[in-house]
C-alpha positions in Angstrom: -39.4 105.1 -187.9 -37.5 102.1 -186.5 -33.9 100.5 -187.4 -36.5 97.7 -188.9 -37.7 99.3 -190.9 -35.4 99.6 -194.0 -31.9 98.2 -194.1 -29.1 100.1 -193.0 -27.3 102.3 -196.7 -24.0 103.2 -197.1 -23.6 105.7 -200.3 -19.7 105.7 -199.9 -16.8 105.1 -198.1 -13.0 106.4 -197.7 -10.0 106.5 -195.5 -9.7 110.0 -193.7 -7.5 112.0 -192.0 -10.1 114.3 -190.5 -12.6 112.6 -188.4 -11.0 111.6 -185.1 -7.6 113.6 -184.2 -4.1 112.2 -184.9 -6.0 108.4 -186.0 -6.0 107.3 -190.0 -10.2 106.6 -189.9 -12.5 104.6 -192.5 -15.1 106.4 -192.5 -18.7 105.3 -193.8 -21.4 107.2 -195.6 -24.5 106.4 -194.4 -28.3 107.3 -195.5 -31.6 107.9 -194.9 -30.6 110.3 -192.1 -33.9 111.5 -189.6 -31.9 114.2 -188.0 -32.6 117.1 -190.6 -29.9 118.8 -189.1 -30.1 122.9 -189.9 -26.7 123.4 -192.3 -25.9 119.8 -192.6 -22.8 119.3 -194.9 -24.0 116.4 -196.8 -27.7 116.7 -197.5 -27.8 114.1 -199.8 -27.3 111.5 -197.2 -30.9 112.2 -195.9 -32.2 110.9 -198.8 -32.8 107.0 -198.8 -29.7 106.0 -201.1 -27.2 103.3 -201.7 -26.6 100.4 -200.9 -27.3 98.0 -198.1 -24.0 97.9 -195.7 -24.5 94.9 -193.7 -23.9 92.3 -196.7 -20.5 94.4 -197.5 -19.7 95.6 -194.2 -16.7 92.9 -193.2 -15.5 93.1 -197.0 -15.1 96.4 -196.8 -13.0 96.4 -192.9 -11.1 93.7 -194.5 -10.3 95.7 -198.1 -8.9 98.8 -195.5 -7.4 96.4 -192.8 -3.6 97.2 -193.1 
């Protein structure tokens, strides 16, 4: 498997409190994960879902800016 591939997927996306200490984060679902990871806390993201990010990407940075 190479980035080339498929595009990059985003399933979701939302402003969070919890992923880097004391920082207000937009943080970016995205899919078709390789890692497999044993307990993984959002399975569904290995899956090849959503959309593709790159044609959305600076609309959504832009809808979160302020």
């Amino acid at each position: 498997w190479k980035m080339t591939d498929a595009p990059l997927k985003y399933v979701e996306c939302a402003v969070t409190l919890e992923e880097v200490p004391m920082e207000i984060s937009l943080t970016i679902a995205i899919s078709n994960c390789r890692f497999r990871c044993h307990g993984c806390h959002s399975a569904y993201l290995q899956q090849d879902v959503g959309k593709p990010l790159l044609p959305v990407l600076m609309t959504l940075l832009r809808r979160y800016e302020e």
